[in-house]
N, C-alpha and C positions, 0 to 999 in steps of 0.2 A: 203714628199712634203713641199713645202716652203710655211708657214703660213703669215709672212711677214717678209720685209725688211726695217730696221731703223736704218739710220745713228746715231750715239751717241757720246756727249761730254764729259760726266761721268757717274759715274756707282751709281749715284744714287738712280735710281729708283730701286725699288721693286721688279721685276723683273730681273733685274741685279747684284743682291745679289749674287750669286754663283759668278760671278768673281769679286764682289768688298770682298769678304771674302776666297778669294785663298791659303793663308798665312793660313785660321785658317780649317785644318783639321776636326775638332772635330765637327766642324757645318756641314757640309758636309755629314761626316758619320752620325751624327742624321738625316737629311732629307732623307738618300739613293743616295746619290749622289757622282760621282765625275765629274774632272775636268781632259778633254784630253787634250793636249799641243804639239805642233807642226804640222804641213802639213800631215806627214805621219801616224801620230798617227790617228789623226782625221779622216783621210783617211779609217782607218782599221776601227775604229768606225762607220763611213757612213756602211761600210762593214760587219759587224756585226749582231750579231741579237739584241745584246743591246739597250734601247730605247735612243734616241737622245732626249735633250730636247731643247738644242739653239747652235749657233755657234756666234764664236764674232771674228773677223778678220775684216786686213784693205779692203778698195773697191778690190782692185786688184786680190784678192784669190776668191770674189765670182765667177767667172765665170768657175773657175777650181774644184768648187765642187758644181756647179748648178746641173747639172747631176744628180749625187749622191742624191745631196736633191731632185730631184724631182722623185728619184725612190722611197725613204723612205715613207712608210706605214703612219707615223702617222707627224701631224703640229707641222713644226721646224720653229723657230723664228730667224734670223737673224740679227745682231749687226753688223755694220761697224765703223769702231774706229780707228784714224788716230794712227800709229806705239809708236808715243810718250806716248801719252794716256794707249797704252795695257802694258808699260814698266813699270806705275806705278804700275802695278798688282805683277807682279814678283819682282823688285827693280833692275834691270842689262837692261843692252840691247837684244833684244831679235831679231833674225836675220828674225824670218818670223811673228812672233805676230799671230798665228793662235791659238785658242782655242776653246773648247766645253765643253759643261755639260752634261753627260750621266745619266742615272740612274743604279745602281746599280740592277742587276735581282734578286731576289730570289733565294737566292745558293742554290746546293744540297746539301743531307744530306749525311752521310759518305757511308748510304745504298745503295744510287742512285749510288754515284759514282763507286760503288764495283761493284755496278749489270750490271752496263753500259760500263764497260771496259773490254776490250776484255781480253782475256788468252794467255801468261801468263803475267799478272798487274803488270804495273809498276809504285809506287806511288813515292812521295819524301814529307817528312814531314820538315817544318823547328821551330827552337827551338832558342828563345830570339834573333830573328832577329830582331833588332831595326831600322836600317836603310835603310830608304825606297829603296835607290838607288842601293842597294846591291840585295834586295830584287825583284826589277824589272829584273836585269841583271840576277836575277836566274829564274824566271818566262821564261825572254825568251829563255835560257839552257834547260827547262823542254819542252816548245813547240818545241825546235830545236832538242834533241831528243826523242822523242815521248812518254813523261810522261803522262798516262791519269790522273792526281789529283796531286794537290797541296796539301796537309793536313798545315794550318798556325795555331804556336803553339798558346798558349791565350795570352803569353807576345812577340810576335811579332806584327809587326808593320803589317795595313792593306795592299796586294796588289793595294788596289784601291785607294791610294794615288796618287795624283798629282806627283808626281816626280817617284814614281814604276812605275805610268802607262806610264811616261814618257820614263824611262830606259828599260823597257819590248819592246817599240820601238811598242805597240800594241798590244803584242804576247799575253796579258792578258786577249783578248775577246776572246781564244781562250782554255783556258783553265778550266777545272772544278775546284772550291777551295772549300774546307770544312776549313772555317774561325771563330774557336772556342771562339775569344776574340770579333765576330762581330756578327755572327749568325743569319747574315739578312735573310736568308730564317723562319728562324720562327721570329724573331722581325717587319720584316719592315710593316705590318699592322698593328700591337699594334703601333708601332713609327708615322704613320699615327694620326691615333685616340689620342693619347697624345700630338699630338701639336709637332710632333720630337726634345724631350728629357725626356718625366717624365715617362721614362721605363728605369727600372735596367737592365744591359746589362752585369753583372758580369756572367762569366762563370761557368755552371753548371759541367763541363766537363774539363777534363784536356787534354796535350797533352801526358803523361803520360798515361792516362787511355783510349785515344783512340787505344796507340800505341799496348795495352795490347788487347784493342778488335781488330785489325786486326788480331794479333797472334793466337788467337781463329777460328777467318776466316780462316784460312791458310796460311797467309800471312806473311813472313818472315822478322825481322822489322833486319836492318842493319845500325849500328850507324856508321857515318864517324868521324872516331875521332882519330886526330892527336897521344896522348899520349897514345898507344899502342903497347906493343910487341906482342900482341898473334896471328896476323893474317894482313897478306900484302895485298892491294888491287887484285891483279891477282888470289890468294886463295880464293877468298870469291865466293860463287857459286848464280848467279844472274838468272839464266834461271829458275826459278819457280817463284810466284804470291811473288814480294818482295815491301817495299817502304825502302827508302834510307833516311837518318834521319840527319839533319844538322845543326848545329850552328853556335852562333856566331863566331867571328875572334878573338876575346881579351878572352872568358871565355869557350869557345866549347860546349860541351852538360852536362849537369847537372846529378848528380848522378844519381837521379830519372830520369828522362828521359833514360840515359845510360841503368838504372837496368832495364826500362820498353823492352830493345832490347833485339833481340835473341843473337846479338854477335858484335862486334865491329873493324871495321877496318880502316888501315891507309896507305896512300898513302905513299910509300916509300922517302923518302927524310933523304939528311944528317944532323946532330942531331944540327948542328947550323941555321936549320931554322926550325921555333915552327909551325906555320902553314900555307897555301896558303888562298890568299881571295874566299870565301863564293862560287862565281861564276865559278872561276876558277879549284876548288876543286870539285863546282856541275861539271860541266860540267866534267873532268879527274872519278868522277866516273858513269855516263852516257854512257858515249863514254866504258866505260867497260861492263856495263850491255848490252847494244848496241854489243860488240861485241861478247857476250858471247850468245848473242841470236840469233847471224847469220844476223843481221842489218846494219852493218858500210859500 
């Protein structure tokens, strides 16, 4: 429901802090928060089970998600903010100026997600993903085909960045994440209580040592990694409880990590090109798993 409506000329108030610190991540994730961005993202957020906590868009777009706000459970605060105004948030032109601030849920633990996806599981871990936009465009790869879990390694960047949640196109509220380097399902009441920031949030846990307790689960760990001769993607057998393991673009997957899989493989390609983007690689081995299990 809609708590109230207040037109705004800057984002000074108090209140208003989540979009007047858009730019600065790290605040965000100490409160539990992010920031959705555009019409359709927001849309899927209304849609969600996520909690809403404001929307800030010009007059024009309230009426096309009054609806929505008055179906939602809990008081949402409305911002109206002329076009010019929302652009200094961003620093570009921005074609529809619609935004929100969600709160981040309490993730599952690796347990939950294992216990709660069906047979046979299909995870995808990523490994020193830094860039958020890459990392959306793979989030939405994993809901498009039917990944139950994210595993995000500890030196990866949050999905729930502004700009992931952006490139996800929304797919993000749909998806379960065990997020090692953020770990809000057990920090975000300590983060509460400390004022959100004077709680260490270094990882107890690696992405390495997760990879090794799936393998104990039964769970088949499969590196995609370019620089291999032992095994072609079309070889590698994905019809049992597997997660598919992915890096970056410039450095691929790390010794350790590597050593942490059962075995490693590579999409076939000629030896003058070194690797495909993140996205386009997730999705080329989906679309394999997917057909190996009678899906496509």
């Amino acid at each position: 429901m809609i708590s109230h409506v207040e037109k705004i000329y800057s984002f000074g108030a108090p209140e208003l802090q989540p979009y007047a610190t858009l730019r600065r991540p790290l605040e965000h994730r100490r409160q539990g928060i992010f920031v959705a961005e555009s019409e359709r993202v927001v849309r899927r957020l209304l849609e969600s089970r996520f909690t809403v906590l404001s929307l800030c868009m010009p007059e024009r777009h309230l009426e096309t998600f009054r609806q929505r706000l008055e179906a939602r459970p809990e008081p949402i605060a409305v911002y109206l903010a002329e076009k010019k105004l929302l652009e200094t948030l961003v620093g570009y032109t921005v074609y529809q100026g619609v935004f929100a601030v969600g709160q981040i849920p309490r993730l599952p633990s690796l347990e939950e997600i294992i216990r709660q996806s069906p047979a046979p599981k299909l995870f995808v871990a990523v490994h020193e993903m830094s860039n958020a936009e890459n990392l959306g465009a793979l989030v939405r790869n994993c809901v498009a085909f039917g990944v139950h879990g994210l595993i995000v390694g500890e030196t990866s960047s949050s999905p729930y960045l502004r700009r992931a949640v952006r490139n996800s196109m929304g797919t993000i509220f749909e998806l379960p994440v065990y997020e090692l380097n953020n770990r809000m399902g057990e920090l975000h009441e300590s983060l509460v209580k400390h004022e959100f920031g004077a709680v260490e949030t270094t990882p107890s846990e690696t992405l390495a040592q997760t990879l090794r307790d799936l393998r104990r689960r039964g769970v088949r760990c499969i590196a995609a990694h370019p620089h291999t001769d032992k095994k072609i993607l079309s070889r590698a057998d994905f019809t049992g409880d597997c997660c598919i393991v992915l890096g970056n673009e410039g450095d691929g997957i790390s010794p350790e990590v590597l050593e942490a899989c059962d075995e490693a493989v590579a999409i076939p390609m000629p030896p003058t090109v070194d690797s495909l983007n993140v996205g386009a690689a997730a999705a080329i081995f989906l679309y394999e798993a997917n057909r190996q299990r009678g899906k496509t």
